[in-house]
C-alpha positions, -999 to +999 in steps of 0.1 A: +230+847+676+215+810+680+184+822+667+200+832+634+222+801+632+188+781+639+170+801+610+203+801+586+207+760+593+165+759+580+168+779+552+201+762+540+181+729+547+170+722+509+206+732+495+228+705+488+265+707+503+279+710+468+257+741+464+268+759+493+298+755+482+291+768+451+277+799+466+306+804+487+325+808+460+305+839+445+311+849+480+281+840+500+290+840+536+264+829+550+265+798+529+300+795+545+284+799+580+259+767+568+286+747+552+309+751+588+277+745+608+271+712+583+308+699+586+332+711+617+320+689+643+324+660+622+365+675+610+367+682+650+358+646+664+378+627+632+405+651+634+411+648+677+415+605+665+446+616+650+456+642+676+448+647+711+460+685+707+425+710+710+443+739+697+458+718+669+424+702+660+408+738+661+431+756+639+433+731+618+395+730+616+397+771+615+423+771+587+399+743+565+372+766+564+393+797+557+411+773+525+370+770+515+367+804+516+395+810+492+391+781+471+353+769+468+359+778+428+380+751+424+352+723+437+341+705+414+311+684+418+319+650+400+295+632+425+316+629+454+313+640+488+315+675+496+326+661+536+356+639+515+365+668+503+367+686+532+382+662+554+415+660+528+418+700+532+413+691+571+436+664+571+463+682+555+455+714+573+463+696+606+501+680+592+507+717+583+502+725+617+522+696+632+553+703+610+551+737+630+551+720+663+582+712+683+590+676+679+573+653+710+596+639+741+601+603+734+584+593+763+550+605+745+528+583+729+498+582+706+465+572+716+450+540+706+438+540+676+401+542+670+383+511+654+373+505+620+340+521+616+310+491+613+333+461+604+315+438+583+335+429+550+366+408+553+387+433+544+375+453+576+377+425+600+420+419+585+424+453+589+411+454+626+433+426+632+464+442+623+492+453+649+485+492+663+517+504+643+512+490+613+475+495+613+478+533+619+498+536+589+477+516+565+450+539+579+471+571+570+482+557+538+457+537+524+422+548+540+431+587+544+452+591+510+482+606+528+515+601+512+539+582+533+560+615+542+527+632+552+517+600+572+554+604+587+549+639+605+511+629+613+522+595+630+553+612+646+579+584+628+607+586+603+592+582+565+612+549+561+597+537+591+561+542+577+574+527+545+588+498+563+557+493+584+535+494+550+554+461+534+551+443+571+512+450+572+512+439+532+531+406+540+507+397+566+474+403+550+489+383+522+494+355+551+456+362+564+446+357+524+458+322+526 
């Protein structure tokens, strides 16, 4: 088995990701086999940031792929990022799968959340400064396109808090501005 994964990876090589997924949707799976082998680790690490749940990361991963399958004919390449892309099916994939899940104790908490990647812009370094709650939701709103009822079940909190927390971190990056 590695050995064909090593020779499908090489051969898939001088394809770009938006034509694998083109070929995926005539059917190709072995361009579905390149496009996973491109992509999952990536969905897996980002998506286990917003969840500490394995078999919720991995279904959610396993159901991405399977939405690809289904729906490569609807990509269409305007330029963007074929990984964008997949990490909005991924990212919705995995609040599917937490609206399924039993709602947490209230003695459980969410892991700290992960840095901003390479700060370096101003906008970056307010960001990083930003409170943990209000910080994760600007993330979940802002940065991952959720919408505030999605960024609700993902961050475990009512969708008034989320909305309540968005106007807080507003008001004080207007304060940082001044």
């Amino acid at each position: 088995m590695r050995r064909r994964t090593d020779t499908l990876v090489r051969v898939d090589q001088e394809r770009s990701d938006a034509a694998v997924v083109a070929a995926i949707a005539t059917g190709d799976r072995r361009a579905l086999e390149t496009l996973y082998h491109r992509h999952a680790r990536m969905l897996m690490v980002r998506l286990h940031r917003r969840c500490g749940d394995p078999e919720l990361v991995d279904t959610a991963v396993q159901d991405t792929f399977l939405a690809v399958w289904r729906s490569a004919g609807t990509y269409r390449d305007t330029g963007g990022e074929v990984g964008a892309w997949l990490w909005t099916i991924a990212l919705r994939k995995l609040i599917d799968q937490l609206r399924r899940r039993p709602a947490p104790s209230p003695s459980a908490t969410l892991p700290e959340p992960e840095p901003l990647p390479a700060p370096g812009t101003r906008a970056h370094d307010l960001l990083g400064r930003l409170p943990a709650e209000l910080h994760d939701v600007v993330r979940s709103v802002y940065l991952d396109g959720l919408t505030t009822a999605e960024a609700a079940v993902l961050l475990g909190i009512p969708q008034g808090t989320v909305k309540s927390r968005l106007a807080r971190a507003r008001s004080v990056l207007q304060e940082d501005l001044r």
